[in-house]
C-alpha positions as a Markdown table, in Angstrom:
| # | Residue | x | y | z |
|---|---|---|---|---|
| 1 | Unk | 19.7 | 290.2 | 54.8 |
| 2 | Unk | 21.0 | 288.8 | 58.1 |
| 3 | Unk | 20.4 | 290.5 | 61.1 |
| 4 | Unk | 23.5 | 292.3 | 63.2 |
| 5 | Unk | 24.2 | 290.8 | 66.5 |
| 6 | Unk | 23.5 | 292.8 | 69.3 |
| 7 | Unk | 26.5 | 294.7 | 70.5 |
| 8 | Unk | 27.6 | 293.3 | 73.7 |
| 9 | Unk | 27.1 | 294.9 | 76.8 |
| 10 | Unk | 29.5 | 297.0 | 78.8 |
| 11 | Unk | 30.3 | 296.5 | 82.2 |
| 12 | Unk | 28.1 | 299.9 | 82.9 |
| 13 | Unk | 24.7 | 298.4 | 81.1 |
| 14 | Unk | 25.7 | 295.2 | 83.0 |
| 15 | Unk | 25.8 | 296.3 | 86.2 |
| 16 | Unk | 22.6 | 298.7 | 85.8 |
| 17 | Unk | 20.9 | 295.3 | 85.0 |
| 18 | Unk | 22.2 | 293.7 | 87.5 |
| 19 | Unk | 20.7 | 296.8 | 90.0 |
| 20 | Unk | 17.4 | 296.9 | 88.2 |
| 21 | Unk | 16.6 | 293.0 | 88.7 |
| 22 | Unk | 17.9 | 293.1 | 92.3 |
| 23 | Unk | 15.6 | 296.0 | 92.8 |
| 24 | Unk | 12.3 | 294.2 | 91.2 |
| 25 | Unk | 13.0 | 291.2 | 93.3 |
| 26 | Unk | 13.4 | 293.2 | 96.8 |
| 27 | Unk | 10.1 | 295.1 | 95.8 |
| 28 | Unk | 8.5 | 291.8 | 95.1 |
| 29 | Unk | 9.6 | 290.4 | 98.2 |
| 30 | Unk | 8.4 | 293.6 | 100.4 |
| 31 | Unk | 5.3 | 293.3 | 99.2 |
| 32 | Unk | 4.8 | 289.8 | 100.3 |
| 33 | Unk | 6.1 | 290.9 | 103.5 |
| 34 | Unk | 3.8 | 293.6 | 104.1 |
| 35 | Unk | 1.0 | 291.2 | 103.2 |
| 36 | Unk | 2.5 | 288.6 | 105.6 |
| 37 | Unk | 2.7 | 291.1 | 108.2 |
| 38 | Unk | -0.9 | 292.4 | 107.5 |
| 39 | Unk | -2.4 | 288.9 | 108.0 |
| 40 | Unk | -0.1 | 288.5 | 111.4 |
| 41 | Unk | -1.5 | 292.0 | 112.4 |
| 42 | Unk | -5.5 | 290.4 | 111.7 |
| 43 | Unk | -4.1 | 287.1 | 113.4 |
| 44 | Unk | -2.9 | 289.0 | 116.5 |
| 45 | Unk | -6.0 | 291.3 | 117.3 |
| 46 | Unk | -7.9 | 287.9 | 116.9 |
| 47 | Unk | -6.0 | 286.2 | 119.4 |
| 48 | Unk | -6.1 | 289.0 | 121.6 |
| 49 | Unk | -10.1 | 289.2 | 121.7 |
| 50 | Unk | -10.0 | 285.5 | 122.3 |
| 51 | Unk | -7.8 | 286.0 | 125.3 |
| 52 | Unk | -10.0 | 289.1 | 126.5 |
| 53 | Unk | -12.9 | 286.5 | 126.6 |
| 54 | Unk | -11.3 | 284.0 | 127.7 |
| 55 | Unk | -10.2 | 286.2 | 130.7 |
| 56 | Unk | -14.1 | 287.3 | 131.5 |
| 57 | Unk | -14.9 | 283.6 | 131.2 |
| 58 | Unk | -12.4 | 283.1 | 133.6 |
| 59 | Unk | -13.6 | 286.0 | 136.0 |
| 60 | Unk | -17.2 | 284.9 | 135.9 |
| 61 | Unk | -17.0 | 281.6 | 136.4 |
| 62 | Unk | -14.9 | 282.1 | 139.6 |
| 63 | Unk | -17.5 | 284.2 | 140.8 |
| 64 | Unk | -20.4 | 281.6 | 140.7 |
| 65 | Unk | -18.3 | 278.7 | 142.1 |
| 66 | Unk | -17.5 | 280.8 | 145.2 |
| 67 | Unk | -21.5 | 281.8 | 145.4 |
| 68 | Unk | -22.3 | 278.2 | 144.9 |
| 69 | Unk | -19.8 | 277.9 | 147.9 |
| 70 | Unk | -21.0 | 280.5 | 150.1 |
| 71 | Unk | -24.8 | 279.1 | 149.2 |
| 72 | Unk | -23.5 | 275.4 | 150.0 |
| 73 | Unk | -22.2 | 276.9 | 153.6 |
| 74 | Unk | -25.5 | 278.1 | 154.2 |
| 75 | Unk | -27.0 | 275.6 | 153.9 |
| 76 | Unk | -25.0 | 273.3 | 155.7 |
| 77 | Unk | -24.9 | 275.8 | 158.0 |
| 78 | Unk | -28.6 | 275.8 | 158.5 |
| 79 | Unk | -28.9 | 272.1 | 158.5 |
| 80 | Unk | -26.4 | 271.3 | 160.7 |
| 81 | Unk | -27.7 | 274.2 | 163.2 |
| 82 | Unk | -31.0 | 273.1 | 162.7 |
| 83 | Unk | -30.4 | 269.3 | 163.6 |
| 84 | Unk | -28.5 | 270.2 | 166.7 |
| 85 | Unk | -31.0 | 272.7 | 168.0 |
| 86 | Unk | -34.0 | 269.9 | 168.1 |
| 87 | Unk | -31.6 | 267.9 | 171.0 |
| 88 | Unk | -31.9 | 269.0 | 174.5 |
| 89 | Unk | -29.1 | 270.4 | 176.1 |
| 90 | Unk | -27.6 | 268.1 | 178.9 |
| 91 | Unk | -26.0 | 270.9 | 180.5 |
Protein backbone atom coordinates (compact mmCIF):
# COMPACT_ATOMS: atom_id res chain seq x y z
CA UNK A 1 0.00 0.00 0.00
CA UNK A 2 1.49 3.42 -0.55
CA UNK A 3 1.89 5.61 2.07
CA UNK A 4 -0.37 9.18 2.37
CA UNK A 5 1.66 12.29 2.10
CA UNK A 6 1.83 14.24 4.96
CA UNK A 7 -0.82 16.94 4.99
CA UNK A 8 0.85 20.23 4.49
CA UNK A 9 1.33 22.57 7.15
CA UNK A 10 -0.77 25.57 8.02
CA UNK A 11 0.52 28.83 8.38
CA UNK A 12 -0.25 28.33 12.37
CA UNK A 13 2.05 24.95 12.65
CA UNK A 14 4.43 26.90 10.48
CA UNK A 15 4.93 29.70 12.41
CA UNK A 16 5.09 27.65 15.84
CA UNK A 17 8.10 25.93 14.07
CA UNK A 18 9.48 28.73 13.07
CA UNK A 19 9.20 30.09 17.17
CA UNK A 20 10.35 26.78 18.42
CA UNK A 21 13.72 26.70 16.32
CA UNK A 22 14.38 30.36 16.91
CA UNK A 23 13.96 29.61 20.58
CA UNK A 24 16.49 26.42 20.62
CA UNK A 25 18.92 28.45 18.80
CA UNK A 26 18.78 31.62 21.33
CA UNK A 27 19.02 29.09 24.25
CA UNK A 28 21.94 27.53 22.55
CA UNK A 29 23.60 30.67 22.09
CA UNK A 30 23.02 31.90 25.83
CA UNK A 31 24.53 29.24 26.99
CA UNK A 32 27.67 29.81 25.21
CA UNK A 33 27.48 33.21 26.38
CA UNK A 34 27.22 32.48 29.94
CA UNK A 35 30.18 30.16 29.48
CA UNK A 36 32.11 32.92 27.67
CA UNK A 37 31.33 35.22 30.28
CA UNK A 38 32.28 32.68 33.06
CA UNK A 39 35.77 32.21 31.57
CA UNK A 40 36.11 36.31 31.19
CA UNK A 41 34.89 36.42 34.93
CA UNK A 42 38.07 33.67 35.87
CA UNK A 43 40.25 35.78 33.30
CA UNK A 44 39.43 39.04 35.09
CA UNK A 45 40.04 38.02 38.87
CA UNK A 46 43.35 36.62 37.35
CA UNK A 47 44.43 39.66 35.94
CA UNK A 48 43.44 41.52 38.85
CA UNK A 49 45.70 39.40 41.33
CA UNK A 50 48.45 39.91 38.89
CA UNK A 51 48.03 43.67 39.05
CA UNK A 52 47.74 43.45 42.97
CA UNK A 53 51.27 41.88 42.92
CA UNK A 54 52.54 43.65 40.52
CA UNK A 55 51.60 46.76 42.58
CA UNK A 56 53.45 45.37 45.92
CA UNK A 57 56.37 44.61 43.59
CA UNK A 58 56.20 47.95 42.73
CA UNK A 59 55.88 49.37 46.40
CA UNK A 60 58.76 47.29 47.68
CA UNK A 61 61.11 47.72 45.36
CA UNK A 62 60.88 51.52 45.65
CA UNK A 63 61.42 51.18 49.15
CA UNK A 64 64.85 49.46 48.94
CA UNK A 65 66.27 51.71 46.16
CA UNK A 66 65.56 54.81 48.33
CA UNK A 67 67.33 52.75 51.50
CA UNK A 68 70.12 51.85 49.13
CA UNK A 69 70.05 55.68 48.50
CA UNK A 70 69.93 56.90 51.94
CA UNK A 71 72.77 54.03 52.81
CA UNK A 72 74.90 55.34 49.70
CA UNK A 73 74.48 59.08 51.36
CA UNK A 74 75.88 57.81 54.37
CA UNK A 75 78.41 56.66 53.31
CA UNK A 76 79.47 59.22 51.16
CA UNK A 77 78.67 61.30 53.77
CA UNK A 78 81.08 59.68 56.16
CA UNK A 79 83.83 59.45 53.64
CA UNK A 80 83.81 62.57 52.38
CA UNK A 81 83.58 64.05 56.16
CA UNK A 82 86.07 61.81 57.13
CA UNK A 83 88.74 62.80 54.31
CA UNK A 84 88.27 66.46 55.03
CA UNK A 85 88.52 66.23 58.80
CA UNK A 86 92.33 64.61 58.51
CA UNK A 87 93.43 68.28 56.81
CA UNK A 88 94.28 71.04 58.97
CA UNK A 89 92.36 73.98 58.97
CA UNK A 90 94.17 77.09 57.53
CA UNK A 91 91.95 79.40 59.15
Amino acid sequence: MPQAAPAPLTLEQRRQQELLANAQRIDKANRELLAKNQELQLQNENLSMQVNVIKRDKSSEGIWKGALAVIAGFFMGWYFAGSSGRRKSSW
